[in-house]
C-alpha positions as CSV (number, residue, x, y, z in Angstrom):
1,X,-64.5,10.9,-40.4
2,X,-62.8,8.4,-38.0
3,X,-59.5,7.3,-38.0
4,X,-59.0,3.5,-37.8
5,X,-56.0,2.2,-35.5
6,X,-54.4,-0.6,-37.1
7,X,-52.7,-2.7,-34.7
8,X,-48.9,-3.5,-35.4
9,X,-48.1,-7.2,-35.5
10,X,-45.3,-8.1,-33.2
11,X,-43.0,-9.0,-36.6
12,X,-43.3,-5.8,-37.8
13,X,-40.5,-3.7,-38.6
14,X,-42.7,-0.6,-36.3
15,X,-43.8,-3.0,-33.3
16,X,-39.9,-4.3,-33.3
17,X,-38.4,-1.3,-33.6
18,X,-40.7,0.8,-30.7
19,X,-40.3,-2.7,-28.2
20,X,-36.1,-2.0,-28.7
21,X,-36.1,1.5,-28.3
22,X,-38.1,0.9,-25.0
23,X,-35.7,-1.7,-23.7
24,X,-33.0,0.4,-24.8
25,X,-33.9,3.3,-22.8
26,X,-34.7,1.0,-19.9
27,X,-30.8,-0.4,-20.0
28,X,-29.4,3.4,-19.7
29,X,-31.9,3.6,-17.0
30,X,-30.1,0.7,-15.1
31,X,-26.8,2.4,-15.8
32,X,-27.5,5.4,-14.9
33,X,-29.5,4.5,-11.8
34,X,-26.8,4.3,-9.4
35,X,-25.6,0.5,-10.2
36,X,-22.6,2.1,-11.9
37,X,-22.1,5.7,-9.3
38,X,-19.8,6.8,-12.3
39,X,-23.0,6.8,-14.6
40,X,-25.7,8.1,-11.8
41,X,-26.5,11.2,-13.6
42,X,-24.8,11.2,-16.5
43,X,-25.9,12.8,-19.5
44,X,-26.6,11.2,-22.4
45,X,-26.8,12.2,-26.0
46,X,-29.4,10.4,-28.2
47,X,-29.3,10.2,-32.0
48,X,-32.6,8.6,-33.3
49,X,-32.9,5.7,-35.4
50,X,-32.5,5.5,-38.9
51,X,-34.1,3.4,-41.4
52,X,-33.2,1.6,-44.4
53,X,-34.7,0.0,-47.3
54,X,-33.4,-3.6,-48.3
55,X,-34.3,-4.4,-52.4
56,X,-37.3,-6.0,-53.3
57,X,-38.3,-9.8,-52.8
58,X,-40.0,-11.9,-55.5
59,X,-43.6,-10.0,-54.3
60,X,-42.1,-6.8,-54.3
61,X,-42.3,-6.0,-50.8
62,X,-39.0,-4.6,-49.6
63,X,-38.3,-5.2,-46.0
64,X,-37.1,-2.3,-43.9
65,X,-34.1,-2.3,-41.1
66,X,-32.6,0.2,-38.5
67,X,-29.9,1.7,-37.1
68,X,-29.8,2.9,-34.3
69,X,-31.2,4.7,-31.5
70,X,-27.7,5.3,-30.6
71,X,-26.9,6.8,-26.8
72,X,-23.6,8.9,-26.0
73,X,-22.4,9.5,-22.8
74,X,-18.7,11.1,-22.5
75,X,-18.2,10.2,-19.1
76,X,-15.0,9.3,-17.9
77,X,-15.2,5.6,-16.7
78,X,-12.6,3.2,-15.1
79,X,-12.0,-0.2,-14.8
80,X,-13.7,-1.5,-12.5
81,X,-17.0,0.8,-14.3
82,X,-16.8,-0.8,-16.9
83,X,-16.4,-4.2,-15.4
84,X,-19.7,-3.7,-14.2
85,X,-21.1,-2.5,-17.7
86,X,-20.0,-5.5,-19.0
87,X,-22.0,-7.6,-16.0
88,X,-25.0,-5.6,-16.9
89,X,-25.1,-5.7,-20.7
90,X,-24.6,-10.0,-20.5
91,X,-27.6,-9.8,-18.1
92,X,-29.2,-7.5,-20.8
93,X,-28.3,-9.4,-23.9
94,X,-29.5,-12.8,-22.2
95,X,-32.8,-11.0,-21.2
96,X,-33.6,-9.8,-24.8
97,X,-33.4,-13.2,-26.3
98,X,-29.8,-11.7,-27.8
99,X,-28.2,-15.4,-28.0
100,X,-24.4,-14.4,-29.4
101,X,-22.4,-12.8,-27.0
102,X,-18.5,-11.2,-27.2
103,X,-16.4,-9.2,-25.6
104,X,-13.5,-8.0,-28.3
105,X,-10.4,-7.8,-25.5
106,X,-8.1,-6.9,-27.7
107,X,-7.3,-3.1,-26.9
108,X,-8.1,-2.9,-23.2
109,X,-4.9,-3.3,-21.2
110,X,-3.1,-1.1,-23.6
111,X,-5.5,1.3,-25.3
112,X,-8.2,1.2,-22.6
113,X,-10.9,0.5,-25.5
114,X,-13.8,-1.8,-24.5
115,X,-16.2,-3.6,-27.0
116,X,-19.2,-5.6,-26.0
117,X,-22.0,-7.0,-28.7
118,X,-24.9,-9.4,-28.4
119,X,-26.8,-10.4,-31.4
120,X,-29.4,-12.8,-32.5
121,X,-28.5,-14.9,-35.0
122,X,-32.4,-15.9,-36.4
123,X,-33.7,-12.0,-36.5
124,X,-30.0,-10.2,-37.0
125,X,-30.6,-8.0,-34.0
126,X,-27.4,-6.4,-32.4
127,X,-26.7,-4.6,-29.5
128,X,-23.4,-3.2,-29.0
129,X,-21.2,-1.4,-26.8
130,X,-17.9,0.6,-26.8
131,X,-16.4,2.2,-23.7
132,X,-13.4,4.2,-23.9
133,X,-11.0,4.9,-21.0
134,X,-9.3,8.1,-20.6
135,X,-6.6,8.2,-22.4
136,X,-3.6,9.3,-25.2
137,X,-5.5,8.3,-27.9
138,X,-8.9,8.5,-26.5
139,X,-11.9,11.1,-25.1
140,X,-13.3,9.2,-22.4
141,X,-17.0,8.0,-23.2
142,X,-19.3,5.4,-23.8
143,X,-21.4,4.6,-26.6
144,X,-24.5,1.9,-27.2
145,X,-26.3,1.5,-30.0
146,X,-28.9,-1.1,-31.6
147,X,-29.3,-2.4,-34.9
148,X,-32.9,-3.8,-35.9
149,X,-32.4,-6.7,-38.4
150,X,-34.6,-6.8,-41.6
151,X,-38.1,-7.3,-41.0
152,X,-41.8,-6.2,-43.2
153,X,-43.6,-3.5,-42.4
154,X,-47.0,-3.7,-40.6
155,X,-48.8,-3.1,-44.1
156,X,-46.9,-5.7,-45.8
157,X,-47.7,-8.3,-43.4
C-alpha cells in the first residue's frame, strides 16, 4: 500500500508553523554566530511548541494556534549586547513581514529588564523578546519565543 503525501497549503496552521520554527532557529543562528561575541556559543534551551484549539466556526472547523517554540539562553548580557539584539530582532521582525514593532523601556535603566515584540496585525503572529541584565532582582538570560496566530489545518482547507 502506498502512502500519499499531501501537500500543506502555505495557510495552514502545519506549513505556518514549520516555515516559523525554521526562521526562528535561523535568528538564534544570527545571534549566536558571532554578531553578538556574548552569544557565540551559547547554549540554548528549547521548549517545543504547543498547540491549541480555538471553538468551532459556523462549519465546525476549529482553527488551531501555537505557542511557542520558545529558546532560553541564561547568558549574562550587557548593554551594549543587548543594544545589538534589539538591532537584529527590528531587522528580523521587518524581514518576516512582522509589521508592529515595540520596545517596552520601561524597566531598563533601573531593573536592567529588556522587552522587544513584533507582531502582525492581519495573521496575529508575535515574536517577542526578553533580556534580563544581571542583577538584584534578576538571573541574567534571554528568552524568545513565537506565537503562531489562529489559522485551519491543512485538512480543513
Amino acid at each position: 500500500m502506498r502512502k500519499t503525501i499531501k501537500l500543506l497549503s502555505p495557510e495552514s496552521f502545519e506549513a505556518v508553523s514549520r516555515n516559523w520554527e525554521q526562521d526562528i532557529k535561523e535568528f538564534i543562528f544570527q545571534l549566536s554566530d558571532g554578531s553578538i561575541p556574548t552569544l557565540r556559543n551559547a547554549e540554548w534551551i528549547v521548549k517545543k511548541s504547543r498547540i491549541f484549539v480555538c471553538d468551532p466556526d459556523l462549519d465546525g472547523k476549529k482553527k488551531r494556534l501555537g505557542g511557542g517554540p520558545f529558546y532560553s539562553s541564561f547568558t549574562s548580557l550587557n548593554r551594549t549586547a543587548t543594544g545589538a539584539v534589539w538591532k537584529l530582532f527590528k531587522q528580523f521582525s521587518k524581514e518576516h513581514g512582522l509589521n508592529s514593532l515595540e520596545r517596552l523601556g520601561n524597566n531598563e535603566k533601573e531593573l536592567g529588564r529588556y522587552d522587544f515584540r513584533a507582531a502582525n496585525c492581519d495573521t496575529e503572529d508575535k515574536l517577542s523578546c526578553s533580556i534580563y541584565l544581571l542583577g538584584e532582582w534578576n538571573k541574567a538570560g534571554i528568552h524568545i519565543s513565537m506565537f503562531i496566530g489562529p489559522r485551519y489545518r491543512n485538512e480543513d482547507l
